[in-house]
C-alpha atoms as one frame of an Amber mdcrd trajectory, in Angstrom:
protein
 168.851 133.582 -73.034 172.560 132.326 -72.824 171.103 128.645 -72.163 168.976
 129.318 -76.015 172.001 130.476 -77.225 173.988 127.828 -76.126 171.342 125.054
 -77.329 171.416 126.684 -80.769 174.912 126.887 -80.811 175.346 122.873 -79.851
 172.267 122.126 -82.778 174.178 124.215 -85.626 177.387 122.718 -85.059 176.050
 119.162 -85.081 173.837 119.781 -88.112 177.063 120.849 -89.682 178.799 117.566
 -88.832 176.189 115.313 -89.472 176.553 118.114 -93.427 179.809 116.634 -93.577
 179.030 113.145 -92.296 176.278 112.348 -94.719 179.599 111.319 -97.375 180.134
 108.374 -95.373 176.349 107.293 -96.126 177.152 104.747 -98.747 180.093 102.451
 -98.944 182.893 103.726-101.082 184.259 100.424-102.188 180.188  99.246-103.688
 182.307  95.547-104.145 179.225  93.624-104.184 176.749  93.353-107.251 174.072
  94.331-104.966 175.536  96.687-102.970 174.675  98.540-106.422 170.996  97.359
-106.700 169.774 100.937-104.608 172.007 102.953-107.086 170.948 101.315-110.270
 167.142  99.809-110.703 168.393  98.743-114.132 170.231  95.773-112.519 167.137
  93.503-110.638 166.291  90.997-111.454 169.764  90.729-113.893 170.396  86.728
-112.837 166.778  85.946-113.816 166.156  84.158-110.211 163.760  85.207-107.187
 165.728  85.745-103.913 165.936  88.008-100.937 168.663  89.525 -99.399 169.962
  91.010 -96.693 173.120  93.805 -96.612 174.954  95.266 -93.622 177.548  97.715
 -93.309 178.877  99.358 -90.420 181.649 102.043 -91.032 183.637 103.728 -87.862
 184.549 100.863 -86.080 184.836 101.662 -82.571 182.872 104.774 -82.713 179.843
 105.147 -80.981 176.673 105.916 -82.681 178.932 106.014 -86.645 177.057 105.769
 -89.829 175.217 102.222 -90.333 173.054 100.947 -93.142 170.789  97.957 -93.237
 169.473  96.763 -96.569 166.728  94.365 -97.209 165.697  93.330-100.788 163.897
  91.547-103.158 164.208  90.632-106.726 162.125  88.420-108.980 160.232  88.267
-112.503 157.505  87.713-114.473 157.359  84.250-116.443 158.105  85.947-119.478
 160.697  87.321-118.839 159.968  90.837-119.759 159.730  92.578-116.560 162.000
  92.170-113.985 160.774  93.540-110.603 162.055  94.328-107.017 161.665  96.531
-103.680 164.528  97.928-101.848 164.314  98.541 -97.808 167.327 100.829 -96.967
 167.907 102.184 -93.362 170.959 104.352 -92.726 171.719 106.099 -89.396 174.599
 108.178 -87.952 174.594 110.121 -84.713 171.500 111.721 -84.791 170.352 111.241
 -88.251 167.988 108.742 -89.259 166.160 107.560 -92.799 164.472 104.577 -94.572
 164.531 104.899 -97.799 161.351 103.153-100.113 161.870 101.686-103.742 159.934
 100.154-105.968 162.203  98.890-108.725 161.296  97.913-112.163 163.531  96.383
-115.036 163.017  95.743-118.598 165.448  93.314-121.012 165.714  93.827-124.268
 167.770  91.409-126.880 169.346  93.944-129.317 171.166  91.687-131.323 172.672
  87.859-130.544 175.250  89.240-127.882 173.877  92.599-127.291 171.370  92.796
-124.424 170.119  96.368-122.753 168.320  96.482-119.271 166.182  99.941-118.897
 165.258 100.337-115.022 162.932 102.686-113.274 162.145 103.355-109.172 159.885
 104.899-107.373 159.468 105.818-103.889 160.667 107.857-100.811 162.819 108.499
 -97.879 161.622 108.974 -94.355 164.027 111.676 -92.177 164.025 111.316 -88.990
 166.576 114.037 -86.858 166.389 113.566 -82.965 168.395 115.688 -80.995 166.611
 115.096 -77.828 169.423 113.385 -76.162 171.632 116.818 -76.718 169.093 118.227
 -73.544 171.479 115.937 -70.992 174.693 117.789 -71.882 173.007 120.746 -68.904
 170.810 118.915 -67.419 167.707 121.309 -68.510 164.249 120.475 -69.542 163.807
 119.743 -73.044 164.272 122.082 -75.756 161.299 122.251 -78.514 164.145 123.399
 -80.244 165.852 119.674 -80.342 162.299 117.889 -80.439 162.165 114.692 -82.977
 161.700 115.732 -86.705 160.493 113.904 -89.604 160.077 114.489 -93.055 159.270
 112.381 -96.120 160.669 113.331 -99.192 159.579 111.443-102.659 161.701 110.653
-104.836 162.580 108.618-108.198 165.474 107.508-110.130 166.284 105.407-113.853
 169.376 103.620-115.142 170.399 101.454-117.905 172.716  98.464-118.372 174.153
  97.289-121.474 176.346  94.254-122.173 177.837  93.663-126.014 179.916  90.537
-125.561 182.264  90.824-122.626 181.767  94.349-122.186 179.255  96.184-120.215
 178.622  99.778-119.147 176.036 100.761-116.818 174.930 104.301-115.529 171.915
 105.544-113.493 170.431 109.047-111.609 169.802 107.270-109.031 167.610 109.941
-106.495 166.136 112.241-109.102 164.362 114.259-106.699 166.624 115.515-104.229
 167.588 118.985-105.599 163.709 119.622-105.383 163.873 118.558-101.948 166.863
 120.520-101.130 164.618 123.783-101.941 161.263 122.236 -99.646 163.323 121.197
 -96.961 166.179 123.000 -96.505 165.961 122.054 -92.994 167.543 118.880 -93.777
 170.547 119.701 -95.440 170.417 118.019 -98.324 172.989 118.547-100.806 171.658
 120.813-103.892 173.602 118.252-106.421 172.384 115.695-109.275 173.549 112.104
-108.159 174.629 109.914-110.871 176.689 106.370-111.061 178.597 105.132-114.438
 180.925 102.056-114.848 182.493 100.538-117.664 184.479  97.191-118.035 185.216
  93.721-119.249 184.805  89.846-118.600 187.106  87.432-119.190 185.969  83.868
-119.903 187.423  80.668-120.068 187.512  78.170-122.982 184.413  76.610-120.825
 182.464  79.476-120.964 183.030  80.166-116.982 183.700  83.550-116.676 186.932
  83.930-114.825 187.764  87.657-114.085 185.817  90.855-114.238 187.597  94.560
-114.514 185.417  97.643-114.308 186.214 100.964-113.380 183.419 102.816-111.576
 182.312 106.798-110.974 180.266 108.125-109.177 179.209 110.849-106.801 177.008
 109.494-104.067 180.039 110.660-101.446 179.004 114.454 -99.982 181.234 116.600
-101.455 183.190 115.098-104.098 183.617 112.863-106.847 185.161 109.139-106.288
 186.498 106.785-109.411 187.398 102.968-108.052 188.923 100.487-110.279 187.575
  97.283-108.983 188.482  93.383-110.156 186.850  90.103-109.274 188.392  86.175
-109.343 185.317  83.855-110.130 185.721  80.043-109.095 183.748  77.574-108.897
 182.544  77.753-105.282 182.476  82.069-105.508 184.296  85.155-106.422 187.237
  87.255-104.616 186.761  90.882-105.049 189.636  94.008-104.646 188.886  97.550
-105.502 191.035 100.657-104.776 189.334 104.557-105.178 190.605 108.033-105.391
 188.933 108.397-101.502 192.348 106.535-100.744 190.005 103.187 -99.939 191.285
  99.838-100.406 188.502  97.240 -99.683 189.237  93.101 -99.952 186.223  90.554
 -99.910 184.370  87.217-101.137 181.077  85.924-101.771 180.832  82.116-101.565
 178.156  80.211-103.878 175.888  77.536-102.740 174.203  75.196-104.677 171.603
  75.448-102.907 169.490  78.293-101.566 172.237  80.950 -99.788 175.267  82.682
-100.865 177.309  84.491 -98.762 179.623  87.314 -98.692 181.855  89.677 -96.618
 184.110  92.940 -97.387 186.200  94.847 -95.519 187.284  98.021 -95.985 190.033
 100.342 -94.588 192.333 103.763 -96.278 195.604 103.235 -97.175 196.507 106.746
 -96.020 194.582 108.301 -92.922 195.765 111.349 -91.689 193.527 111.522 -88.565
 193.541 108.954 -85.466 190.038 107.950 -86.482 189.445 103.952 -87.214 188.131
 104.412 -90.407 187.592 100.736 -90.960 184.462  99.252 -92.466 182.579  95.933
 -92.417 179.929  94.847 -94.992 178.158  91.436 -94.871 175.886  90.142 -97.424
 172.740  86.672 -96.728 171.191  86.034 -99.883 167.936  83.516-100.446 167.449
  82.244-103.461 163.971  80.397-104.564 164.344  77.265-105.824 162.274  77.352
-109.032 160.023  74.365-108.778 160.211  71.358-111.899 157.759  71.535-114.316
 155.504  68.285-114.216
């Protein structure tokens, strides 16, 4: 009875961490154009080139077993150019916790006026649970508990988004997982958080006499953290040969990185991320690495 007791005890207070971990699920700083893609289905396809990319973060330096997240997408269009299309592979784990999550992305330009353009965007798809506390039957040596057996769920989900540019300004906002309140009633076993998720940003280009855009200023919300709200102010350098980002958020994050350009077929680019004011002894450092392939479009004979 005491041994039960004791399992049940060790489960609840490591569902309630990973309830409290599940903030650190996304990156806070989002530097990267496509670290936004998952959030926003309104943005594929945006650069009007096929390619396929790959994202990494890894958050909790140091610790074993912290949050991860492996992204794998793909963006492309149709040869008119009035449906953009994509599909988004995202893996996150942390401790014990485990999902993939599905999309289906779909975009759709439309000119409104010579320097006015709005992108509508629409996913579909899902996200695979997986909890597996079966390790937690080591801490006493005993048999295995059904009580810590592997669970998976699969919970559907959706999400829509816009993007509009009017000269050198641009605001963008998206809901991006429509369906997780509904799962927070089915599967309450989860923990999901009972909350509407939703992303905005607003800012400005600056171009040069060239036309080469030279700096971009945007100030983002957003609640895809756990339990609060975060606002980052984020900036970008363009050159020739790539772009140096900076963005600081009310989570106390600063995060620094680049992504170099290639003329040919990959661009690459790295963040990293740390708080300016840590009151714990945790490393709360973060890396993110983008690999992008583009398709070379072949010349018309």
């Amino acid at each position: 009875m005491f041994r039960n007791l004791k399992h049940k005890s060790t489960l609840l207070l490591l569902l309630i961490g990973i309830h409290l971990l599940a903030g650190q699920e996304a990156s806070n700083q989002l530097l990267f154009p496509k670290q936004l893609l998952w959030t926003n289905p309104a943005l594929v396809g945006i650069e009007q080139e096929k390619n396929i990319g790959l994202l990494i973060d890894s958050q909790w330096l140091g610790v074993k077993d912290a949050p991860k997240q492996q992204s794998l997408f793909f963006e492309s269009s149709f040869e008119n150019q009035k449906i953009n299309f994509g599909a988004l592979i995202r893996n996150r784990s942390r401790f014990a916790e485990n999902s993939t999550q599905l999309f289906i992305q779909f975009a759709f330009p439309i000119q409104l006026t010579n320097d006015s353009y709005l992108h509508l965007g629409v996913q579909a798809g899902g996200d695979f649970y997986e909890l597996n506390f079966e390790y937690l039957s080591s801490v006493d040596g005993v048999a295995k508990d059904p009580l810590l057996q592997k669970q998976l769920r699969f919970i559907p989900n959706t999400g829509v988004g816009f993007n509009l540019q009017k000269g050198s300004y641009f605001l963008t906002a998206s809901l991006p997982r429509l369906l997780e309140r509904y799962a927070f009633e089915k599967v309450p076993d989860l923990f999901l958080p009972n909350r509407l998720y939703f992303t905005m940003s607003v800012g400005k280009n600056f171009y040069r006499l060239s036309g080469r855009k030279e700096f971009e200023l945007g100030l983002q919300v957003h609640n895809l953290d756990f339990d609060k709200r975060t606002v980052q102010l984020k900036g970008s350098y363009h050159l020739p040969i790539g772009a140096l980002f900076m963005g600081v958020n009310t989570a106390k994050n600063l995060g620094l990185g680049f992504q170099l350009y290639s003329r040919g077929i990959l661009n690459l680019a790295y963040a990293f991320e740390f708080p300016f004011q840590n009151s714990t002894r945790l490393r709360q450092n973060n890396h993110s690495l983008m690999l992008q392939l583009k398709f070379l479009k072949k010349p018309h004979r």
